[in-house]
C-alpha positions as CSV (number, residue, x, y, z in Angstrom):
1,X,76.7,165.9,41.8
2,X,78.7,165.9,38.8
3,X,75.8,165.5,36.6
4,X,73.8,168.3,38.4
5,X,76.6,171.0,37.7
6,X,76.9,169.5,33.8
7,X,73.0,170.1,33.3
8,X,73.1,173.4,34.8
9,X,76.0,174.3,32.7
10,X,74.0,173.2,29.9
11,X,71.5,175.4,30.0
12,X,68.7,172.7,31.1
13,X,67.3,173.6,34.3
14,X,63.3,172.7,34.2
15,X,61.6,171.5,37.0
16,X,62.6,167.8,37.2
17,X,66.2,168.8,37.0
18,X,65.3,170.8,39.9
19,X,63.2,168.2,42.0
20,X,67.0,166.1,41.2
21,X,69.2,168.0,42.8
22,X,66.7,168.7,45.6
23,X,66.6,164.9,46.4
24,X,70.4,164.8,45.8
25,X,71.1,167.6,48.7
26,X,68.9,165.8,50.9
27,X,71.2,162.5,50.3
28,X,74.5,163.6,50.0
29,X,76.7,162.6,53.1
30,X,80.5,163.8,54.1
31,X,82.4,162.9,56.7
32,X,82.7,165.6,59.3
33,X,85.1,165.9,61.8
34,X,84.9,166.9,65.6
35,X,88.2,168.1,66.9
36,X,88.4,167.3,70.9
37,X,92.3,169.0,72.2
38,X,94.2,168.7,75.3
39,X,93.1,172.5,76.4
40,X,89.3,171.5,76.1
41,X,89.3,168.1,78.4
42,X,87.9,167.8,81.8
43,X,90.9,165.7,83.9
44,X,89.6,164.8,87.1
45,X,91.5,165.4,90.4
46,X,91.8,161.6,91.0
47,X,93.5,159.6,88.4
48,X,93.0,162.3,85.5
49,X,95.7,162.8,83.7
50,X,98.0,166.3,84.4
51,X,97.1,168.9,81.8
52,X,100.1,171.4,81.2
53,X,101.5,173.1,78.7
54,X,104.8,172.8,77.4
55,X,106.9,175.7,75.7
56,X,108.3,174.1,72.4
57,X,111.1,175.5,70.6
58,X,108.7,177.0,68.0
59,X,105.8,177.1,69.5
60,X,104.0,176.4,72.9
61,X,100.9,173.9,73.1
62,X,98.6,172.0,75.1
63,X,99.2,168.2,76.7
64,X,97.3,165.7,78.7
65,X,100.5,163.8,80.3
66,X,99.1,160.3,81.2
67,X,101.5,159.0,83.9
68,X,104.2,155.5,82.6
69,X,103.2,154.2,86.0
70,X,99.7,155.0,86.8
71,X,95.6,154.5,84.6
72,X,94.9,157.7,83.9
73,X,92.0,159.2,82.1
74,X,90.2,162.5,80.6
75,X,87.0,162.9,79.7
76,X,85.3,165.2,77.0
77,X,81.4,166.7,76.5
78,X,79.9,167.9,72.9
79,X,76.5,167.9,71.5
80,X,75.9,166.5,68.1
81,X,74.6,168.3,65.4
82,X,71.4,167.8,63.6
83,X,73.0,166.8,60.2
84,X,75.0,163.3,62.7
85,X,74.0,159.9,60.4
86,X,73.7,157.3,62.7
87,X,76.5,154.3,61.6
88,X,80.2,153.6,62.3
89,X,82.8,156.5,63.8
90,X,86.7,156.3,63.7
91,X,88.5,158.1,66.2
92,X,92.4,159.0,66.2
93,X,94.5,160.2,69.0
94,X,97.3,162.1,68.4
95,X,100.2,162.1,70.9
96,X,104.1,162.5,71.5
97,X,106.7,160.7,73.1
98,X,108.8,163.5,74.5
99,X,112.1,161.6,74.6
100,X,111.5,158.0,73.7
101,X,112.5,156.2,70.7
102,X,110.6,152.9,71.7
103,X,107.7,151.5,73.5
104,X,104.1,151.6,73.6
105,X,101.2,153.2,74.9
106,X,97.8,151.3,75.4
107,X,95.3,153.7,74.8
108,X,91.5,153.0,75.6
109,X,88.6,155.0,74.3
110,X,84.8,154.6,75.9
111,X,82.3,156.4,74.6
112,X,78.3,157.4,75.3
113,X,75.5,159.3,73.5
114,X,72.8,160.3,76.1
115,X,69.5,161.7,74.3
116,X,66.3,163.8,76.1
117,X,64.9,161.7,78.8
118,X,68.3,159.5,79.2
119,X,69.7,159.2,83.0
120,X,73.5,161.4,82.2
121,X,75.6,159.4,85.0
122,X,75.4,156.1,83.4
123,X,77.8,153.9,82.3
124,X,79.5,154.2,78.7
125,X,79.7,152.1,75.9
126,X,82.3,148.8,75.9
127,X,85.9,150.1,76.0
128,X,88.2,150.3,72.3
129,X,92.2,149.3,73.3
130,X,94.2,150.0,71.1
131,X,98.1,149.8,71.5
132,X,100.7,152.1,69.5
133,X,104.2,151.8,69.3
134,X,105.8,155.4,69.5
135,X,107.6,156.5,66.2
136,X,111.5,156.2,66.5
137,X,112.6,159.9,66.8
138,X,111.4,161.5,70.0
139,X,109.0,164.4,69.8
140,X,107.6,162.6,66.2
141,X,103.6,162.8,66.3
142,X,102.1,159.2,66.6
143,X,98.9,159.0,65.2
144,X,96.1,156.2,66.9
145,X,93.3,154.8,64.8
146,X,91.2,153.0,66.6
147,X,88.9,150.3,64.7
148,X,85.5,151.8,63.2
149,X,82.7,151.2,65.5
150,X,79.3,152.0,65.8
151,X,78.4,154.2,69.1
152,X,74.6,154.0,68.7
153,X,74.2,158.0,68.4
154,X,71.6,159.9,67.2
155,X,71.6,164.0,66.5
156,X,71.0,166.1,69.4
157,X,72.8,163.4,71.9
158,X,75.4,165.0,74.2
159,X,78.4,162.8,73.3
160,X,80.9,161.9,76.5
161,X,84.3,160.5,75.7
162,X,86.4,159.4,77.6
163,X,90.6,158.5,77.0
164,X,92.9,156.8,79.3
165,X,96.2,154.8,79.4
166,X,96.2,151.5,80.2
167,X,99.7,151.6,81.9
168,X,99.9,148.7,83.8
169,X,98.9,146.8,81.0
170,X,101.8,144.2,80.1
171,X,101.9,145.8,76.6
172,X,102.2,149.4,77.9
173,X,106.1,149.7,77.9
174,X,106.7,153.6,76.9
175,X,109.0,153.9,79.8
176,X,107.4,157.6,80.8
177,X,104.5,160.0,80.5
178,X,102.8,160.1,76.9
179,X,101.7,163.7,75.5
180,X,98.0,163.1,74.5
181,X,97.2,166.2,72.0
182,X,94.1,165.9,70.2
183,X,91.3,163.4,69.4
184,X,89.5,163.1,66.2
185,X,86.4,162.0,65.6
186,X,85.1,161.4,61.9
187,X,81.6,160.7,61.4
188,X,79.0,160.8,58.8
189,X,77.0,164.0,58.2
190,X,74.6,165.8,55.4
């Protein structure tokens, strides 16, 4: 792109500088991001996690509180845009440990792309784990990358995600309710 703005600059716009830069908008890909927050998730009545919001010092904001004791789960629904590249994702959870200073949260993340023609209740894709130790200062944002995958997408799909703790896993030892805040998705996009 840097070459497109210096031959502009110059003064040197003909038609196969032109034709260039049309080919280079068509394959010039960013990573996008789809912001999914506690306020926005569906949490069933049975085994969903308890949405609330708590009144900070500063400020008030939205939680998921998935139970210390209990597999509980949200689930989210979004349509991809037309300009989704099929190929690997990254999510990251953000979350809180209210007043913990040790132990960790398995998180697991399943998600499903269902296209035109595609049955909606069916199962999702294989379940990510991933377990996070909390930060050492309570109330600290812990951040949860999850390993790239690919989802098998395609623009258009309606996207459902689905979050839950794994807290009677043997590695789940955050001895009370973690604060889910906000998923992030990063994809690829032109």
């Amino acid at each position: 792109m840097a070459r497109v703005k210096s031959l502009i600059l110059a003064g040197e716009v003909d038609r196969d500088i032109i034709e260039e830069i049309d080919q280079l908008k068509t394959e010039t890909t960013e990573t996008r991001i789809a912001v999914l927050t506690a306020a926005g998730a569906y949490s069933p009545e049975l085994d969903g996690a308890q949405k609330d919001n708590i009144s900070g010092t500063y400020f008030d904001y939205p939680v998921c509180k998935f139970n210390k004791d209990t597999d509980e789960y949200i689930y989210y629904f979004f349509n991809l845009p037309p300009d989704y590249q099929a190929g690997n994702i990254t999510v990251k959870l953000t979350w809180i440990a209210p007043t913990a200073t040790s132990g960790a949260v398995v998180w697991n993340l399943a998600v499903r792309g269902v296209g035109a023609g595609e049955a909606w209740d069916a199962a999702l894709g294989s379940t990510q784990a991933k377990t996070q130790t909390t930060e050492d200062v309570a109330g600290e944002k812990n951040v949860c990358t999850f390993d790239p995958f690919n989802p098998g997408w395609a623009a258009g799909d309606t996207v459902i995600v689905k979050i839950s703790r794994d807290a009677d896993n043997a590695s789940d030892t955050l001895a009370e309710d973690a604060y889910f805040i906000e998923a992030v998705i990063e994809y690829t996009g032109k």
